[in-house]
KOLMI-974942 format. One record per residue (C-alpha): x, y, z. Coordinates in nm, 2 decimals, m for minus. Each point is the difference from the previous one (the first is absolute). Layout:
<nodes>
> X / Y / Z
> X / Y / Z
...
</nodes>
This chain:
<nodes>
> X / Y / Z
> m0.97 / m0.28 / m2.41
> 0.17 / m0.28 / 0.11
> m0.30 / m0.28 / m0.10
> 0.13 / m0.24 / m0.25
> 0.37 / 0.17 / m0.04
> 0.29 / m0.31 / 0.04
> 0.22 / 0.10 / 0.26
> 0.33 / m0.18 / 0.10
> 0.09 / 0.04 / 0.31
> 0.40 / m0.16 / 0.13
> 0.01 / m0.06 / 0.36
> m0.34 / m0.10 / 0.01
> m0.01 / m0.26 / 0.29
> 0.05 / 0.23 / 0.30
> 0.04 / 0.42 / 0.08
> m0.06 / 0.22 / m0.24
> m0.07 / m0.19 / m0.27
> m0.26 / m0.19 / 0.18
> m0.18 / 0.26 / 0.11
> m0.03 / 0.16 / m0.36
> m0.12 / m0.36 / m0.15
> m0.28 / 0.02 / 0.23
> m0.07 / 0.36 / m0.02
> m0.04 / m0.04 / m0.44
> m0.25 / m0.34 / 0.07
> m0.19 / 0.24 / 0.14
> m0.05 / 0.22 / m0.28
> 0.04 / m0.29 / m0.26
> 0.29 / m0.02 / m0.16
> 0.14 / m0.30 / m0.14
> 0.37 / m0.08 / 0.20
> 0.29 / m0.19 / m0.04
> 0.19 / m0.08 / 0.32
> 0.35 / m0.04 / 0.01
> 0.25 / m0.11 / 0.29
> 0.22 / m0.29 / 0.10
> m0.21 / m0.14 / 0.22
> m0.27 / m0.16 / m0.19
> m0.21 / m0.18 / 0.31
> m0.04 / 0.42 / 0.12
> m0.09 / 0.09 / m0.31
> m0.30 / m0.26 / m0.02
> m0.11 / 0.12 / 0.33
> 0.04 / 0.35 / m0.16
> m0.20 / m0.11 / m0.33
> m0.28 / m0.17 / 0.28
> m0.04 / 0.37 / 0.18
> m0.01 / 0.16 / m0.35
> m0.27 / m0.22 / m0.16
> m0.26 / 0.04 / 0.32
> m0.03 / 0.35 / m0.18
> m0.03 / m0.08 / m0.33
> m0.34 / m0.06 / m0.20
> 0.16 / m0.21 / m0.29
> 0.19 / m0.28 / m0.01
> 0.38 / m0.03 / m0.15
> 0.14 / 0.34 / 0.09
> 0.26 / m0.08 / 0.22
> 0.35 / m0.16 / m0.17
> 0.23 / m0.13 / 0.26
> 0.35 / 0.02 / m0.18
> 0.24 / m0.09 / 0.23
> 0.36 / 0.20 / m0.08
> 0.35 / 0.02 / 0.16
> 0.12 / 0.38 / m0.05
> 0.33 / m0.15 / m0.09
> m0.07 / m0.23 / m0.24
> 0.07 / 0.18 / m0.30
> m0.03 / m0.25 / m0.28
> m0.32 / m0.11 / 0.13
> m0.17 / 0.36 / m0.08
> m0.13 / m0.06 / m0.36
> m0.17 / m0.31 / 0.06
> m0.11 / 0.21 / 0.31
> m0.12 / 0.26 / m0.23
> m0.18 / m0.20 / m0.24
> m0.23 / m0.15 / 0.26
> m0.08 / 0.31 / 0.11
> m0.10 / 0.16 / m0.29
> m0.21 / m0.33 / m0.14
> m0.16 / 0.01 / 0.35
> m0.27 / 0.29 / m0.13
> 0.21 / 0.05 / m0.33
> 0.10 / 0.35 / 0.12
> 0.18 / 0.19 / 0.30
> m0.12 / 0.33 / 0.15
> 0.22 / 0.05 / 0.30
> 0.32 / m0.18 / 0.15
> 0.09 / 0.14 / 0.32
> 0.36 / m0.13 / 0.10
> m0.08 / m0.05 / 0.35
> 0.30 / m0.27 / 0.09
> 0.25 / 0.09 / 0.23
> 0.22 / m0.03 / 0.28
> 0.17 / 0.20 / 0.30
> 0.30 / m0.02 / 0.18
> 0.07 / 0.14 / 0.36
> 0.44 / m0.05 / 0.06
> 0.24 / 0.27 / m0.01
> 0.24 / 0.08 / m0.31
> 0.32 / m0.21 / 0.19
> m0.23 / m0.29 / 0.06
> m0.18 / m0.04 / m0.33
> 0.17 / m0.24 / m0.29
> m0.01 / 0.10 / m0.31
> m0.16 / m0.30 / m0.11
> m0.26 / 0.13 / 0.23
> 0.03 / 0.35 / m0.20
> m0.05 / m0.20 / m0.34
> m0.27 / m0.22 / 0.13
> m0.21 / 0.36 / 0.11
> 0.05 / 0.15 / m0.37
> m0.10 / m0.36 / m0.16
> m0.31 / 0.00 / 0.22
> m0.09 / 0.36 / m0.02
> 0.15 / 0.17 / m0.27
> 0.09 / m0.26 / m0.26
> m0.33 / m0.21 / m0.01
> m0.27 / 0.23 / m0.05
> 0.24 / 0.19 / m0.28
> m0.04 / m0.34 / m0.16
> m0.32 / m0.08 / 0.05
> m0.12 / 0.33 / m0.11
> 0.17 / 0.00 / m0.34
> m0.12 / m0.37 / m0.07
> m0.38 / 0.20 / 0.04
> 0.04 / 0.30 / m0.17
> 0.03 / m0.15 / m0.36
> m0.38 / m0.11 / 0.10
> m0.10 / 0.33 / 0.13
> 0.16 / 0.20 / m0.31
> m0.18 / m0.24 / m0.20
> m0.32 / 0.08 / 0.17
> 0.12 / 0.35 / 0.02
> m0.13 / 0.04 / 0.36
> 0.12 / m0.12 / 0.28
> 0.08 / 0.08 / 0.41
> 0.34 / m0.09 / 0.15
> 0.05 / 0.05 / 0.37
> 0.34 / m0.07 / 0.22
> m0.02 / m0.05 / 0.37
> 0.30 / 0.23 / 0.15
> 0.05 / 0.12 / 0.32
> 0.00 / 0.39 / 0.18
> 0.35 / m0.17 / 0.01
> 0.04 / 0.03 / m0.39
> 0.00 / 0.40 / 0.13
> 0.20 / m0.03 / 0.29
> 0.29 / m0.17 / 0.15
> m0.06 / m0.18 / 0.27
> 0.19 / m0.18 / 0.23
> 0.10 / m0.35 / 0.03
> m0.19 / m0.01 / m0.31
> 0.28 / 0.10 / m0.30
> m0.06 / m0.29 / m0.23
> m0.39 / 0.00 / 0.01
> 0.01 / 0.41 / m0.04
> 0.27 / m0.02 / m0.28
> m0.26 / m0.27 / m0.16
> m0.27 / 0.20 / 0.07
> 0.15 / 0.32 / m0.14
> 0.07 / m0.16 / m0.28
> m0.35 / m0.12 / m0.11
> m0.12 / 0.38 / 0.07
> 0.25 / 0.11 / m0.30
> m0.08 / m0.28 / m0.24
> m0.36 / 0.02 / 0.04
> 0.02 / 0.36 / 0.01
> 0.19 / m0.02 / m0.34
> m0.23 / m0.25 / m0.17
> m0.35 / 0.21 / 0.10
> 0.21 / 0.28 / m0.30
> 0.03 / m0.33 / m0.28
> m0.32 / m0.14 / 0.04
> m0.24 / 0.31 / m0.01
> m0.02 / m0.01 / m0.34
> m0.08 / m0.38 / 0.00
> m0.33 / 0.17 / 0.26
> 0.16 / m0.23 / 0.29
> 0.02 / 0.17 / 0.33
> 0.27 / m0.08 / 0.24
> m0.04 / 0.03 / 0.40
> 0.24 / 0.01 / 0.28
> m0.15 / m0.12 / 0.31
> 0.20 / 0.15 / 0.34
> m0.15 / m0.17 / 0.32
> 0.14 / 0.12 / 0.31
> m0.04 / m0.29 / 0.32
> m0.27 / m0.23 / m0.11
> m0.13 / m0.27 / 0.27
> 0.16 / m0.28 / m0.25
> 0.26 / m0.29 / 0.07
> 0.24 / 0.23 / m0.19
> 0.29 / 0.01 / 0.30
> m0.11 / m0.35 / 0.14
> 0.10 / m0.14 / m0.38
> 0.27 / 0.28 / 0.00
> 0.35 / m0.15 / m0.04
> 0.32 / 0.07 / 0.18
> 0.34 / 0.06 / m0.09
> 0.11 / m0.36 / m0.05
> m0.35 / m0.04 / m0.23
> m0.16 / m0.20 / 0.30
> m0.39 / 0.11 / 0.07
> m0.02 / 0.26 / 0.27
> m0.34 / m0.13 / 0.17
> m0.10 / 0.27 / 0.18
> m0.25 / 0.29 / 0.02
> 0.11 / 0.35 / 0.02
> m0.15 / 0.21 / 0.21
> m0.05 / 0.24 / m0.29
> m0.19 / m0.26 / m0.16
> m0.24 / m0.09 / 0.25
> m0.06 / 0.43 / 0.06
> m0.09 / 0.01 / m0.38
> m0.29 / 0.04 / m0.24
> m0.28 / m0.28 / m0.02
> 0.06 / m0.22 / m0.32
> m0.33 / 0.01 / m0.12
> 0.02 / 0.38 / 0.03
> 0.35 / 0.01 / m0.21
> m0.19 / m0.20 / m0.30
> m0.27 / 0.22 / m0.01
> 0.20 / 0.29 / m0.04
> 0.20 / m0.15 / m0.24
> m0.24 / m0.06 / m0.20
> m0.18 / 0.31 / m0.01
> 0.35 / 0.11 / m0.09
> m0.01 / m0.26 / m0.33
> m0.38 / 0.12 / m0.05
> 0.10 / 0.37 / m0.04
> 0.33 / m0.14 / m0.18
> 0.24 / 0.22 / 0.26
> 0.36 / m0.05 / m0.13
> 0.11 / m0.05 / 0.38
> m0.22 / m0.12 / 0.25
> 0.13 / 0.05 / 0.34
> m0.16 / m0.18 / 0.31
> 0.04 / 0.01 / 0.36
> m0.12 / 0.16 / 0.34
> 0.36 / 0.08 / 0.16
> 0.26 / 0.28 / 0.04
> 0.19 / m0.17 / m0.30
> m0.27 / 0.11 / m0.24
> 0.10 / 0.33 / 0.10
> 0.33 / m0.02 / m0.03
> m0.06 / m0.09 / m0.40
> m0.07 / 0.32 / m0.05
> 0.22 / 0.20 / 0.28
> 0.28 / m0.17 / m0.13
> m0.05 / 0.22 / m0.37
> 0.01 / 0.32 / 0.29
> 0.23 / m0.07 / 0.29
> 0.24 / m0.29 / m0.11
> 0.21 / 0.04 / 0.26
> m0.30 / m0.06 / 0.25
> m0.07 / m0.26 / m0.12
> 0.33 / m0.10 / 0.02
> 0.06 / 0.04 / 0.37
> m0.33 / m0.14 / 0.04
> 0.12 / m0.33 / m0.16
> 0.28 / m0.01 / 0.22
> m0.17 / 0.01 / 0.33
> m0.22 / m0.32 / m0.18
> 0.36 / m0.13 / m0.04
> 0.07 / 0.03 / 0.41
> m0.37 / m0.12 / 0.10
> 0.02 / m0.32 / m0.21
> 0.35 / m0.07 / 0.12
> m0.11 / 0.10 / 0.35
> m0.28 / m0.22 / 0.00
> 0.20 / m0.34 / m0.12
> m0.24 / m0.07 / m0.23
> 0.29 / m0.05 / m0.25
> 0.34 / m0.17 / 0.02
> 0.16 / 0.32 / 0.05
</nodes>
């Protein structure tokens, strides 16, 4: 399905996104990898093209999520890389781990300019191309947190929640254009997401939660994810742990689910892995 499609893929050079870019070589697609750091995307694009039987179908396009103005040119490249675009998934993100008091609000702005902001952006500079071709796939990385509130996480769930409602919203406009829209909500992924994480004063957390290291194989998430974008699922949950079931115990017992969320409060504080 996937074999010659163009697929954009943000946050490319590591996680999630890595995992996918290597997971579509394998079936064929043509990719465009996208990330800040352009040295991991080459290693990225070297991975990739070990699985690929033709040459040219890897575009390295390096991109800074906040970089507004630079999206058109951004755009452009993209689309005269195969002269069409079948799938951006808005993988680019960030986390935070620091409690409401501690966290800045330029901390707070720098989450929803990072997660919320960018991809909005980036996605409306595409879908002019896709309405043109009138089909298309757009896919947004969010977060089980985009469902929940967790704690020490406000900012990155606000972001996340937010993302989950205008994606949500733009899967009813562009049905008629035949683009499908899907909302991806991993729970704890074996990623750098809390080591890159950043705390309240915006500073990188550098560590690995213990949730983190418990979670699901990263390999494992991209496959599912896909198979998710194969079947076009409007949401495409993935994960192993008890927060996967609290997506849906949540619609049943929300006050559960809120105690529950308060005794992750008392563990994390407990546990001094934050500055609590």
């Amino acid at each position: 399905m996937f074999k010659n499609k163009v697929i954009w893929i943000t946050g490319a050079s590591s996680g999630i996104g890595k995992a996918l870019a290597i997971d579509f070589s394998n079936r064929g697609a043509h990719l465009i990898l996208s990330s800040r750091n352009q040295e991991q995307l080459n290693a990225v694009k070297v991975l990739c093209e070990s699985n690929l039987q033709t040459e040219n179908s890897i575009l390295v396009l390096p991109y800074d999520a906040v970089k507004e103005d630079a999206i058109p040119q951004l755009v452009e490249q993209a689309k005269n890389f195969k002269g069409k675009i079948d799938y951006l998934i808005n993988n680019a993100g960030i986390s935070q781990r620091s409690g409401v008091l501690e966290t800045e609000m330029s901390t707070y702005r720098k989450l929803f300019d990072i997660d919320v902001l960018a991809p909005i952006a980036l996605t409306k500079a595409v879908l002019p191309i896709m309405i043109k071709q009138n089909s298309g796939h757009i896919a947004i990385t969010s977060s089980v947190a985009g469902k929940l509130g967790v704690p020490f996480r406000t900012g990155y769930c606000a972001a996340k929640h937010a993302v989950m409602g205008f994606f949500d919203a733009l899967r009813t406009e562009v049905f008629q254009y035949n683009i499908k829209v899907s909302t991806i909500t991993p729970g704890y992924i074996r990623t750098n997401i809390s080591k890159n994480a950043v705390k309240g004063d915006g500073s990188s957390f550098g560590k690995v939660d213990a949730s983190i290291e418990g979670g699901m194989d990263v390999a494992e998430c991209a496959k599912v994810i896909i198979k998710g974008l194969e079947k076009d699922k409007p949401e495409i949950p993935v994960g192993i742990g008890l927060e996967m079931k609290l997506l849906w115990l949540k619609r049943l017992f929300p006050k559960l689910v809120f105690k529950i969320m308060n005794g992750q409060y008392k563990k994390i504080a407990k546990s001094n892995q934050l500055d609590v």
